[in-house]
N, C-alpha and C positions, 0 to 999 in steps of 0.2 A: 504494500500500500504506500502511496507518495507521501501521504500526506498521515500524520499522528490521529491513532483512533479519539482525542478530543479532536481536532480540528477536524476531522471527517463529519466525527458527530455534527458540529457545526454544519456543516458544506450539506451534508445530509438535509438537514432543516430546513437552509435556506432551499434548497433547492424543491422540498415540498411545498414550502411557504411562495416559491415563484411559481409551480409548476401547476398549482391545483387550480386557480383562478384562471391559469392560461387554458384548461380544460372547459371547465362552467363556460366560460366565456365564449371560447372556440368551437364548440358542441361534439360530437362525438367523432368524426375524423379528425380535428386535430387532438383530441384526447386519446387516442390511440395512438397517435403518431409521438404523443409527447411521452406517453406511460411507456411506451416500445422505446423510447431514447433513454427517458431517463434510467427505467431497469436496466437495460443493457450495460449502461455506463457503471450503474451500481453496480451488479454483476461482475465487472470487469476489474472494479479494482479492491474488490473486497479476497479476503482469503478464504471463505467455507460460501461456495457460494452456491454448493449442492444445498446446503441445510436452507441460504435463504431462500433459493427459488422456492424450496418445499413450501415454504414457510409463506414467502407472497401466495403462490398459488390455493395455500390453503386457507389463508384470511381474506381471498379476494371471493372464494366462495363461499365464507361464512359472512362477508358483508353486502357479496349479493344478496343474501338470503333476507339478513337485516333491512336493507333498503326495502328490498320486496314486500318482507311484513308490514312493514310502517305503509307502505302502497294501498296493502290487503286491507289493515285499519283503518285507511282514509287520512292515517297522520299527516300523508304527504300525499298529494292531487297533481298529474301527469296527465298528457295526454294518449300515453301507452299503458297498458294491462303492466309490462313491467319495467324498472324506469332506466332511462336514457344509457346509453353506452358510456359517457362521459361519467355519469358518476360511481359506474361500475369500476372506471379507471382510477378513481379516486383512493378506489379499499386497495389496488395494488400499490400504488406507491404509497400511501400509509404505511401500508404493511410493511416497504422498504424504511420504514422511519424505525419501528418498534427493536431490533436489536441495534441500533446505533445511536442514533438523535433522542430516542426515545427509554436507551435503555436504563437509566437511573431510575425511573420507576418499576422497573422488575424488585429492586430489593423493598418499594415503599407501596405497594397493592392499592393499601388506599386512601394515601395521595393522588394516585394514578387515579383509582375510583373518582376520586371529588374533582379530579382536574379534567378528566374527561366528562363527568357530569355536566360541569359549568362550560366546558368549552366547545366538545363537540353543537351544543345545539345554537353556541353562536354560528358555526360556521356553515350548520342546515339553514340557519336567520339570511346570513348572508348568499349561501345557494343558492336560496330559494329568488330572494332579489334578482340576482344575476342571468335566471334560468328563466323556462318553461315548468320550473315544477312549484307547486303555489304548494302550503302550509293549511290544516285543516282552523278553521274557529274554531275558538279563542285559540289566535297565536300562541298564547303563554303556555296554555297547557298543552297543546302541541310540543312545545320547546320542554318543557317539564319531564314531557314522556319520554322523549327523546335524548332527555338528560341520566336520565334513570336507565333505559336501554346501554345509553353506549357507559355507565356508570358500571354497569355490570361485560359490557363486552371487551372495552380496555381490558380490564384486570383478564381477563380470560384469552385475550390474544396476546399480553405479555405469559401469561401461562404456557398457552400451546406451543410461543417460540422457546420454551426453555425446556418443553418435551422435548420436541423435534431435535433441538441441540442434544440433548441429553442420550435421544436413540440414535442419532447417527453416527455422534463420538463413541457410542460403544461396538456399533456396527463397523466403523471404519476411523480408527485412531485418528488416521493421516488425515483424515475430510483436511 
């Protein structure tokens, strides 16, 4: 790696923090175009990068599934049965965040709980602005529910990537 696992973390961040708005914004082909660059690059210069693909691919279809509930309860109003590609792209590069940028909340659960509470449904608040995907009435408890979902799914995706870590270093030392 070029760069010190702190300054990656960084680099990490920023680069979700640039990359996710470029998504909303750009709608679902260049949201692909951006989640396919920016994985790759992650990919490339990390050292276990079998564990993170694992790891993105397997939180990109548990926050499919999330997004889609919230669809099914009406939380979140689309004008597809299930919602846009672009925010589909959103859970992959997340998920590139959670052992890097993100991983000081593995040792602190719930902080990670209350910090994704409060923060994830600002950035549904802000999605939703930027998008075609509108928020059910009352905003707040929309944002509430929402806080409480991803309150409980943080802690459980810093979880899964410390399984996954945990089966492949036994499966293969060297990953």
């Amino acid at each position: 790696m070029l760069l010190s696992q702190r300054h990656y973390g960084i680099a990490n961040a920023l680069a979700f923090q640039i990359a996710w708005p470029v998504c909303v914004l750009g709608g679902d082909l260049v949201a692909i175009c951006t989640t396919v660059a920016l994985l790759l690059s992650h990919l490339f210069v990390i050292r276990r990068w079998q564990t993170e693909l694992l790891f993105v691919c397997s939180a990109g279809v548990l926050g499919f599934l999330f997004d889609l509930a919230l669809l099914k309860l009406g939380l979140l109003q689309g004008t597809s049965a299930v919602q846009p590609l672009w925010m589909w792209c959103l859970w992959f590069m997340f998920a590139a965040t959670i052992g890097h940028s993100m991983q000081w909340f593995r040792r602190h659960l719930l902080t990670g709980a209350l910090f994704a509470g409060v923060f994830a449904p600002l950035s549904y608040s802000v999605g939703a602005r930027l998008s075609e995907i509108d928020l059910m009435t009352p905003q707040w408890l929309t944002l509430l529910l929402i806080g409480l979902g991803w309150a409980v799914v943080f802690p459980a995706l810093l979880l899964l990537r410390e399984a996954i870590e945990r089966h492949l270093d036994m499966d293969n030392p060297v990953n």
